[in-house]
C-alpha positions as CSV (number, residue, x, y, z in Angstrom):
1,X,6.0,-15.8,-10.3
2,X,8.5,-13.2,-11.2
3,X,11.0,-11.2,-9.3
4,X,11.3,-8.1,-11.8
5,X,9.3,-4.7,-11.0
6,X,6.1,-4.7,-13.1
7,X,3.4,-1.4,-14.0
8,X,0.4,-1.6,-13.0
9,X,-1.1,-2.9,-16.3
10,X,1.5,-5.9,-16.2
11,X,0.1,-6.5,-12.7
12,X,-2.9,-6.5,-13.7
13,X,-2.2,-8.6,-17.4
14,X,-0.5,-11.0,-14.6
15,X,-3.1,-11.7,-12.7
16,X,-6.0,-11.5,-15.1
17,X,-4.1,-15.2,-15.6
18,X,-6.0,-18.0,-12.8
19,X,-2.7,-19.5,-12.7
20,X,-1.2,-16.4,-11.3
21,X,-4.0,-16.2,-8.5
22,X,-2.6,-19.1,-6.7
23,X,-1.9,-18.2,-2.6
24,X,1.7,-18.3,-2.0
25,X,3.0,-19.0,1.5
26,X,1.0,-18.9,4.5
27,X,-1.9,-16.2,5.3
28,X,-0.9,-12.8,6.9
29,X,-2.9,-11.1,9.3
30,X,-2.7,-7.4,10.2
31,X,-2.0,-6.6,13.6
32,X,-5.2,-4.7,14.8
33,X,-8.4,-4.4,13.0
34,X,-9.1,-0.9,11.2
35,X,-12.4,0.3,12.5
36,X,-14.1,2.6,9.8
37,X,-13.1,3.8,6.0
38,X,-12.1,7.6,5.9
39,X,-12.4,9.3,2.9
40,X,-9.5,11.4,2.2
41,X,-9.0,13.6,-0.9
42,X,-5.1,14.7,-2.8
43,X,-4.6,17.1,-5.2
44,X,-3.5,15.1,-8.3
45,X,0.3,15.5,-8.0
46,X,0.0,14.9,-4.2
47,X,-1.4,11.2,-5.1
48,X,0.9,11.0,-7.6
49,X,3.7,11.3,-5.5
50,X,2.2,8.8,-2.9
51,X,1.8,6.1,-5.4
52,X,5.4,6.3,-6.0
53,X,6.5,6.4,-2.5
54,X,4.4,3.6,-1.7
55,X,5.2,1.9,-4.8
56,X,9.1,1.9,-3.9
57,X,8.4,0.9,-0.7
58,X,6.3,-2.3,-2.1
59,X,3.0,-1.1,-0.1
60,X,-0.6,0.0,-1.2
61,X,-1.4,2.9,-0.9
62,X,-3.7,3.3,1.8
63,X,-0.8,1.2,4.1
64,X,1.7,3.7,3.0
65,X,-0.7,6.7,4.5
66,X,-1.8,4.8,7.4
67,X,2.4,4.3,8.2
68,X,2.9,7.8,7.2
69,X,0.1,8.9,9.6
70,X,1.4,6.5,12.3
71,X,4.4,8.1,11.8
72,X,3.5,11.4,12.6
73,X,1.3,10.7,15.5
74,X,4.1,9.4,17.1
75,X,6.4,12.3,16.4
76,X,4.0,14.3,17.1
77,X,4.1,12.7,20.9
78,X,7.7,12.8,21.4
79,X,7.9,16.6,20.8
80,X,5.0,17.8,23.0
């Protein structure tokens, strides 16, 4: 396992690898179950910019919106 920031294609060279599929640590669970798939559509430099944001913050992208979303529900609520 390494520490260093890899592309996606050195992710994926990585763990093309078995040895590199191995669990580490104990299983996680999420907190809630997610109840149905939503299909959502970016403009191309919109997505872009996700990936990077959830790339720097070491989450997929679908967690990243979910948070972002989460985020703004709740802001939402404290200004109404």
């Amino acid at each position: 396992m390494t520490n260093k920031k890899m592309t996606r294609q050195e992710e994926h060279d990585f763990y093309a690898d078995p040895e590199n599929q191995m669990p580490q640590g104990p299983a996680r669970r999420r907190n809630s179950k997610l109840t149905e798939l939503v299909p959502v559509r970016f403009p191309p430099d919109t997505l872009a910019k996700i990936r990077d944001a959830a790339d720097a913050d070491d989450r997929s992208v679908s967690a990243w919106i979910r948070r972002a979303v989460d985020h703004e529900l709740e802001h939402d609520t404290k200004t109404a």
